[in-house]
N, C-alpha and C positions, 0 to 999 in steps of 0.2 A: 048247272049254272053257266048258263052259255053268255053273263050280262060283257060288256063292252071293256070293264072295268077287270074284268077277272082274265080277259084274255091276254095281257100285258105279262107278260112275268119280270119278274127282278130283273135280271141281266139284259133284258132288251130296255130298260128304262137306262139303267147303268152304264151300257154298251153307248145307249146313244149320249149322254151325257159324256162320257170319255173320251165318243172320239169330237164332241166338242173342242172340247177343252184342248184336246189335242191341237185340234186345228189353231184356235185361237194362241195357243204357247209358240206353234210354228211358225205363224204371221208376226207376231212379234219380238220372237226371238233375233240378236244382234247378231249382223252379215259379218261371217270369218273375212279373214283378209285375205283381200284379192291377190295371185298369185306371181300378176303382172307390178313391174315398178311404177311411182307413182312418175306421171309425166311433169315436166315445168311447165308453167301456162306459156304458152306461145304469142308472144307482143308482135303483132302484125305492123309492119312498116310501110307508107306504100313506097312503089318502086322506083320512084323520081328520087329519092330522096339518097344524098351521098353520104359513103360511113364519115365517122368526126375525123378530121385532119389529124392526123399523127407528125410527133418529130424523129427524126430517123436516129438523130443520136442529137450529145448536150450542146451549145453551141458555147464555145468559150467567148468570156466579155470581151467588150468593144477595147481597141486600142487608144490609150487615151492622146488626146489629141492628133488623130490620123489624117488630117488635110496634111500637117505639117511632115507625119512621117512617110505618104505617100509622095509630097514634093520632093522629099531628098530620095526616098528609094528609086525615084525615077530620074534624078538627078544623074545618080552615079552607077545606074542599073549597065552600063558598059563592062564597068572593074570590079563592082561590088554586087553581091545578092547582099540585098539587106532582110533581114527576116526580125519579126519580134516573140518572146516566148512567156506566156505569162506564167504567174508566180516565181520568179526570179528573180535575184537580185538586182542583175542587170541585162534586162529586156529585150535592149536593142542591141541586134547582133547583127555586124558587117562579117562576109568572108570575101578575100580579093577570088577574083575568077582565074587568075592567071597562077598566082603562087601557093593560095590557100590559106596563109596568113588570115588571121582574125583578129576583128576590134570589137569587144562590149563594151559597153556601157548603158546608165540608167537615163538618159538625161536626149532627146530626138536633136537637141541643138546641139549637144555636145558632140553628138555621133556627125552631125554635119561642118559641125569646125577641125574633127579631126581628120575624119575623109579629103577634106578642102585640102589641108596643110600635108596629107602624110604624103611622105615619100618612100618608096620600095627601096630597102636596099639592095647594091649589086649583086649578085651573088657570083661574079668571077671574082669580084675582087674582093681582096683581105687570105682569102684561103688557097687561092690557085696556085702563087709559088710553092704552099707547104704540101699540098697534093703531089707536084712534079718530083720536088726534089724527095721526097719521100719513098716514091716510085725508083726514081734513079738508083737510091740508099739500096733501097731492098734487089733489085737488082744486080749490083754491083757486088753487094754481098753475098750473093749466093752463085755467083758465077764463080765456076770448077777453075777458069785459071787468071782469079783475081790476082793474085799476087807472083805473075811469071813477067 
């Protein structure tokens, strides 16, 4: 029986249906994870274009009424640095240039009537005679022949 039908055997039917299947299981089997990290999508900018403005640091508020406390700080900018500090109780701060002495207060008119009116006191006088004679005391006293 040499017919067309008897020359097939089992396992060649089998065979070939297996490695069907095969194939078809490996086509649709789900892709292991790729080994590489996943990338961010890349937002193309073009290149005319400048990064957003940034502030370098916070900027402390405005001085309240500053026409008035720029007139005096330039008023008396000779004898006084005037500077103001906020959150304070009293803001506006004068220091004299010459002595170092300082005046606060909360109030830019007040700080200008008392700049107007103050006056430095001397410093030779009140303490100089008690300096000298002081000087002389302790001297006198410790000389070997105070009392010959």
């Amino acid at each position: 029986m040499n017919t067309p039908a008897a020359r097939h055997s089992f396992f060649g039917v089998t065979g070939l249906l297996l490695g069907i299947a095969v194939l078809l299981l490996a086509a649709f089997r789900p892709v292991p994870g790729s080994p590489s990290p996943r990338r961010r999508p890349v937002v193309h900018r073009p290149r005319h274009a400048a990064p957003p403005p940034r502030q370098a640091r916070a900027l402390p508020p405005r001085i309240p009424n500053y026409p008035v406390f720029a007139a005096c700080a330039r008023r008396y900018s000779a004898l006084w640095e005037i500077t103001y500090t906020h959150a304070s109780p009293c803001p506006y701060v004068a220091r004299n240039r010459v002595t170092g002495s300082t005046v606060a207060v909360d109030d830019v008119d007040l700080l200008d009537h008392i700049l107007a009116t103050y006056e430095h006191p001397d410093p030779v006088r009140g303490y100089y005679g008690q300096q000298a004679r002081g000087r002389v005391r302790t001297y006198l006293d410790s000389h070997p022949n105070r009392g010959r």
